[in-house]
C-alpha positions in Angstrom: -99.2 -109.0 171.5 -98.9 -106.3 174.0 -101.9 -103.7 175.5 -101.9 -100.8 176.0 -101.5 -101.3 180.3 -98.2 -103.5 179.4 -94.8 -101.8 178.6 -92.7 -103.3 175.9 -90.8 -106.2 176.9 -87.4 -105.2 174.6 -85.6 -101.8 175.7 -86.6 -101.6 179.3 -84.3 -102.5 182.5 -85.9 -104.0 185.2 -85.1 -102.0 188.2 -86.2 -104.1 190.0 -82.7 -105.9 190.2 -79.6 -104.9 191.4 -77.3 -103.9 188.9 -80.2 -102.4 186.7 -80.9 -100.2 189.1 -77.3 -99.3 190.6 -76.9 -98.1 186.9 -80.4 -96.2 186.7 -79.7 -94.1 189.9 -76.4 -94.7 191.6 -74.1 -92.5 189.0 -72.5 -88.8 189.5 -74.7 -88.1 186.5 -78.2 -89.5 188.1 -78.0 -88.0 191.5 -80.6 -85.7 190.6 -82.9 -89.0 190.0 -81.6 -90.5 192.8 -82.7 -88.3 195.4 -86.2 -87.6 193.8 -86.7 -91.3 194.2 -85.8 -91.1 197.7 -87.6 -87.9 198.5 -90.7 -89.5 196.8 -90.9 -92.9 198.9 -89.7 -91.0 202.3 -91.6 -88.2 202.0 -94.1 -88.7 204.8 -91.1 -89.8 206.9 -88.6 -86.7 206.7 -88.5 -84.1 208.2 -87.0 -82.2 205.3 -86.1 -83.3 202.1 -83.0 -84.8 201.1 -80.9 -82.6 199.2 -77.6 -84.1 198.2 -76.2 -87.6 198.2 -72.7 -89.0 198.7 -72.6 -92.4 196.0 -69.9 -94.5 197.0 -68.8 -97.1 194.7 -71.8 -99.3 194.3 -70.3 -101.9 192.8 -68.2 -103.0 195.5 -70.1 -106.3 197.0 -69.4 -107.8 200.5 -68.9 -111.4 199.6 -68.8 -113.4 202.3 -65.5 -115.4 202.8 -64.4 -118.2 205.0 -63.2 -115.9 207.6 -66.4 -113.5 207.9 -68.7 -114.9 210.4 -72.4 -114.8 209.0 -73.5 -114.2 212.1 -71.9 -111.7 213.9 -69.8 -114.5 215.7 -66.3 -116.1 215.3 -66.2 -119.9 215.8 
């Protein structure tokens, strides 16, 4: 049985993980929500508020392989 204080379990993303939230806020379509996200946890940081985005593909992951060092140095 759910309160009033808990949101419904079936429906919601958790945005809390990655690809939940890449498709919440990291789409041509989104932007808007995007940077009112931003602008809201940096306000007291920025000088000005952000304005426009550039969203590169953000589903490209940087797996590490064999030959990238994991610590900045070849062995």
């Amino acid at each position: 049985m759910e309160t009033k204080d808990q949101a419904p379990q079936e429906g919601y993303a958790d945005l809390t993980l990655d690809l939940p939230f890449k498709k919440a806020f990291a789409t041509e379509e989104d932007k808007d929500l995007l940077i009112a996200l931003l602008n809201a946890f940096l306000e007291k940081k920025l000088k000005q508020p952000i304005t426009d985005v550039v969203i590169k593909n953000p589903y490209t992951f940087p797996f590490p392989t064999r030959s990238t060092p994991k610590s900045g140095t070849i062995s």
